[in-house]
N, C-alpha and C positions, 0 to 999 in steps of 0.2 A: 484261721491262719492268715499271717501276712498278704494280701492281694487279693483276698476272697472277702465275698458279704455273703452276711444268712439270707435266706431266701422269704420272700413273703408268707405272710400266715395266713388261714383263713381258705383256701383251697383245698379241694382234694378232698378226702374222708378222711377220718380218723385214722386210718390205718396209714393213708398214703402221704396226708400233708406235713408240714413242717412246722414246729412248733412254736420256736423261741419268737420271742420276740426281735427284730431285727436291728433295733438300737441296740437296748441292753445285755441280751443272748440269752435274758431267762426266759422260762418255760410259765405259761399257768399254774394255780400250785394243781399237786396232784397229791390224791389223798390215795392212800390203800389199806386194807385192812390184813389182819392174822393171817398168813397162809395164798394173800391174792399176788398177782401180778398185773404190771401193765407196761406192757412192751410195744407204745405204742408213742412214743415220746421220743421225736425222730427232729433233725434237724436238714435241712438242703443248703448246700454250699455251691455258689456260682463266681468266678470270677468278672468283672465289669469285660465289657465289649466296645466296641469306637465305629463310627463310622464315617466317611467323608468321603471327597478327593480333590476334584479338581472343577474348573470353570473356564472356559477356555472361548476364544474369537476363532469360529469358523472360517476362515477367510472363503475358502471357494461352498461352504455347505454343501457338504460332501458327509459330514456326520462324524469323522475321522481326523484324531489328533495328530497332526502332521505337524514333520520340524517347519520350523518358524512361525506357525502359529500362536501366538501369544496369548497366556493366563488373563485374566480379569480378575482385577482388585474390586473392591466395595462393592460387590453382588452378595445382595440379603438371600441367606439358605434358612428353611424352614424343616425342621425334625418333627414328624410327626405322629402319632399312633397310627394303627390301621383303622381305629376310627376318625381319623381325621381331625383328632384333638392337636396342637403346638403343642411342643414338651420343651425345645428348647428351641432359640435363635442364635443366628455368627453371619458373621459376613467373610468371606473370599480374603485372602491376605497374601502376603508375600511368605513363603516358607524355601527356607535353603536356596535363595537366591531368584526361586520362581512364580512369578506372582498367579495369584488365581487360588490357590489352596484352602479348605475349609475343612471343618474338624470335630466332630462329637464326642467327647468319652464318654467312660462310667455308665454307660448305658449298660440297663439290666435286659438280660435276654428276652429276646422276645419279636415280634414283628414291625415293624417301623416304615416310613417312606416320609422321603424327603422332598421338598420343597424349594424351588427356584424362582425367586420374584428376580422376573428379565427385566431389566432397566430400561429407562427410558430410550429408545429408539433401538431397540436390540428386539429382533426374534429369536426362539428358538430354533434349535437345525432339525435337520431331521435325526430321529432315533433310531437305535438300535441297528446300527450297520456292516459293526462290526464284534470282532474280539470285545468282551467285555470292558477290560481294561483300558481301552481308547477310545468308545464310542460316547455317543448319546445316551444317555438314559430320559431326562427330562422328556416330558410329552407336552409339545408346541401349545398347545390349547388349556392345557392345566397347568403345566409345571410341575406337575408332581411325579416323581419314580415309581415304577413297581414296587409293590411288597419288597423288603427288603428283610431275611428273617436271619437275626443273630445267636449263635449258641453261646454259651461260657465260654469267655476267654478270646471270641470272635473280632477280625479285625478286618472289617470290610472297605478296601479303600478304590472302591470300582466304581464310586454313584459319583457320576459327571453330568456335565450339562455344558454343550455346546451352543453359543449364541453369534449373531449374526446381524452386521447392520445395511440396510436397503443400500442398493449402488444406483447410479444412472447413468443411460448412455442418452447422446444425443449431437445435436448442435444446429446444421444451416443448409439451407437449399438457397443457390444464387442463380441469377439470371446470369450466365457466361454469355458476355456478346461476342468475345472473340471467339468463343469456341475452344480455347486450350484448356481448357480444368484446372483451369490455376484462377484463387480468387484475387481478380486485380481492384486496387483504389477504385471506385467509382461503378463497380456492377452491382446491382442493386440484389436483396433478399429476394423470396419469392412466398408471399403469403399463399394458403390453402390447399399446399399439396399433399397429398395422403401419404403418410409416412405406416409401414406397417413392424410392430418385432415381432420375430421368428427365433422359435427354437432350430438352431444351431445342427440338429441329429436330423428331423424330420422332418423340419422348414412347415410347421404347422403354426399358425396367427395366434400368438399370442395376445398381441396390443395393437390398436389401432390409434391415430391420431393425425394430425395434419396441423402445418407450418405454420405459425400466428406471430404477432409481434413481439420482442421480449431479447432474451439473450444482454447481454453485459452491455447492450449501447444501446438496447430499446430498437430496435432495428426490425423492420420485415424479414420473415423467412425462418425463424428458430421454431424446434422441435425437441422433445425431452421426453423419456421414458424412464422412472423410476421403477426398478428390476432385484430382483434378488440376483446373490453371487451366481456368476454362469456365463455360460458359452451360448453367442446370439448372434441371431445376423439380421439387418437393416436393410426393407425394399424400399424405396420407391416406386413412385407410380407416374412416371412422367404424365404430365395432361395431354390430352390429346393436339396436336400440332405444336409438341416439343418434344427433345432428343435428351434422352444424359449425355454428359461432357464425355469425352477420355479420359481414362483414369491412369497413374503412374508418371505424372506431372505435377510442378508445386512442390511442398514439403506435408507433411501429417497435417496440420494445421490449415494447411490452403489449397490442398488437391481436391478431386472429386473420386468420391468412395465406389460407388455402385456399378455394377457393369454394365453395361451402357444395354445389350442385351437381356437379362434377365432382371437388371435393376436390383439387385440385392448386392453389398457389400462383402465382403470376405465376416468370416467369426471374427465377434466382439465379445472377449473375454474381463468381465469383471470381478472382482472380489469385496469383499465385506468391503463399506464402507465408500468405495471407489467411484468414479468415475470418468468416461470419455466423451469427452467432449469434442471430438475429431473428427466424425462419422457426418462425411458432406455430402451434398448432390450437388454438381452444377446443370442447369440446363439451359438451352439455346433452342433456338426456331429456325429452320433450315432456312438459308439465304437464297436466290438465283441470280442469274448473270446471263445478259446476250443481247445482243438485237440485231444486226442489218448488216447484209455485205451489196453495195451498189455498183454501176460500172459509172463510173467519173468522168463522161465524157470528154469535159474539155479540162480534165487533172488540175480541178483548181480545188482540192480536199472538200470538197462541201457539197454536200444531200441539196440538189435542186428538181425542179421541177421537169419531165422530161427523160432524168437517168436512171435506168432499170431497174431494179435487183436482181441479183443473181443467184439462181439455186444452184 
C-alpha cells in the first residue's frame, strides 16, 4: 500500500520471515504438489521512519535550549548504524525560519545513532540535562548519540547537539601612583603579578597565571584567561609591599576590580564566544610623611644650630 515498503528477506525462519522480494513484491517460485500446502509465504510491511532535530550555540553551556540562543547552520550530521557504519550525511540548515535544523527520512526501522562533527572552534556542551526535547544528546568526546531505536512509522525529532565556543576574561594590573583606582595617562602596567580564576560557587583555582607584556599597545601588566561560558571571579595577589587600589572609581574600562581586602573581583559572567576585557587591579606602595617640630628661637623660620626640638 501507498507509504509502506516490504520488509527485508532473508531473516527469520521459514515460518517467520518475509518473503518477497522488496523491489519487485515477488515471492521465490514455490512449487507444491497434489494434496500439499505451504503456508508459509508471508510478506512484513513497515512504513519509513525520520530522524533529526536541531543544532544549537549554548551560549551559557548549561546543556539547555534557551530563548535566544541560536541554531547553527553548516554543522556536518552523521547517521549511523549501531555498528557504527555512515548510512547517510546532511548538514544543519535553515527550516521555518530557524537555522540549525537537520533531517533523515525513509529510514527503515531499526537502531541508529547520530553523529556531530563540531566545527572548528566549537565544543560540545554538556549532555543530557534535561527534558529530552531540549537538551544535549551529543557526547563531547565522540559526538555521537545514544542508540537511537525507530519502529514503523517513527518520527524522532529529539537528537540535538548543543555546541559552544571558548570565551575570555582578562585585561591589566597598573602601577596607581595616586592611589585613586582610576588608570591615569602615564601610570605604568605591572609585569609578574599572579593573577588566579576562580570558580564563582566555591572560589576553588581554577587557573593560574601572572601579568606579562602584551594587550592591544604591547604594554607591561596584561593578563588573559581563555574559559568556557560561566560565572568566575578574579584574585589577585598583590606582591608583598603593595596595596590594591579602591575600587568604585573610574568607569568599567579604567577602574580597579578587586577588593582591596580579599583581592578577588565581583562574578565575571561570560558566554559562548565572549569576552571581558575589563577585570583590572590597580596597585600602589604605601607613601609616608613627617619630620620635625623645633623651637625657633630667634623666629627667623629656619632649623639652626642651637634650636631644640620639641616632643
Amino acid at each position: 500500500p501507498t507509504g509502506n515498503t516490504l520488509s527485508p528477506t532473508g531473516n527469520g525462519t521459514t515460518t517467520t520471515d518475509s518473503n518477497p522480494n522488496p523491489t519487485t513484491g515477488n515471492s521465490s517460485p514455490v512449487t507444491v504438489t497434489s494434496g500439499g500446502s505451504n503456508q508459509t509465504i508471508d510478506a512484513g510491511l513497515y512504513q519509513p521512519a525520520s530522524l533529526g532535530n536541531y543544532v544549537w550555540e549554548d551560549l551559557n553551556k548549561n546543556g539547555i535550549q534557551e530563548a535566544g540562543e541560536p541554531g547553527v547552520n553548516g554543522v556536518t550530521v552523521l547517521l549511523k548504524n549501531a555498528g557504527g557504519i555512515v548510512l547517510q550525511t546532511t548538514v544543519t540548515t535553515t527550516n521555518a525560519g530557524t537555522a540549525g535544523y537537520y533531517q533523515f527520512t525513509n529510514l527503515a526501522p531499526g537502531d541508529y545513532i547520530v553523529m556531530f562533527m563540531t566545527p572548528t572552534g566549537y565544543n560540545e556542551t554538556t549532555p543530557n540535562t534535561t527534558a529530552d526535547n531540549n537538551d544535549s544528546d551529543a557526547d563531547p568526546t565522540t559526538g555521537n548519540s545514544p542508540i537511537t531505536n525507530l519502529v514503523s512509522g517513527e518520527s524522532d525529532q529529539t537528537v540535538d547537539a548543543g555546541i559552544y565556543r571558548p570565551a575570555t576574561i582578562g585585561d591589566y594590573v597598573w602601577r596607581d601612583t595616586d592611589g585613586d583606582g582610576i588608570q591615569d595617562p602615564g601610570e605604568p602596567g605591572i609585569n609578574g603579578v599572579t593573577v588566579l580564576l576562580k570558580d564563582a560557587t566555591t572560589l576553588a583555582t581554577l587557573q593560574t597565571t601572572v601579568t606579562t607584556t602584551g594587550g592591544p599597545s604591547g604594554t607591561a601588566g596584561y593578563y588573559n584567561f581563555t574559559v568556557d561560558p560561566g560565572t568566575y571571579v578574579v584574585m589577585f595577589m598583590a606582591p608583598t609591599g603593595n596595596t590594591l587600589s579602591p575600587t568604585g572609581n573610574g568607569t568599567t574600562t579604567t577602574d580597579s576590580d578587586p577588593n582591596p581586602t580579599t583581592g578577588n573581583s565581583n562574578p565575571v559572567t561570560v558566554t559562548s564566544g565572549g569576552s571581558n576585557q575589563t577585570i583590572d587591579a590597580g596597585l600602589y606602595q604605601p607613601a609616608s610623611l613627617g619630620n620635625y617640630v623645633w623651637e625657633d628661637l630667634n623666629k627667623n623660620g629656619i632649623q639652626e644650630a642651637g634650636e631644640p626640638g620639641v616632643n
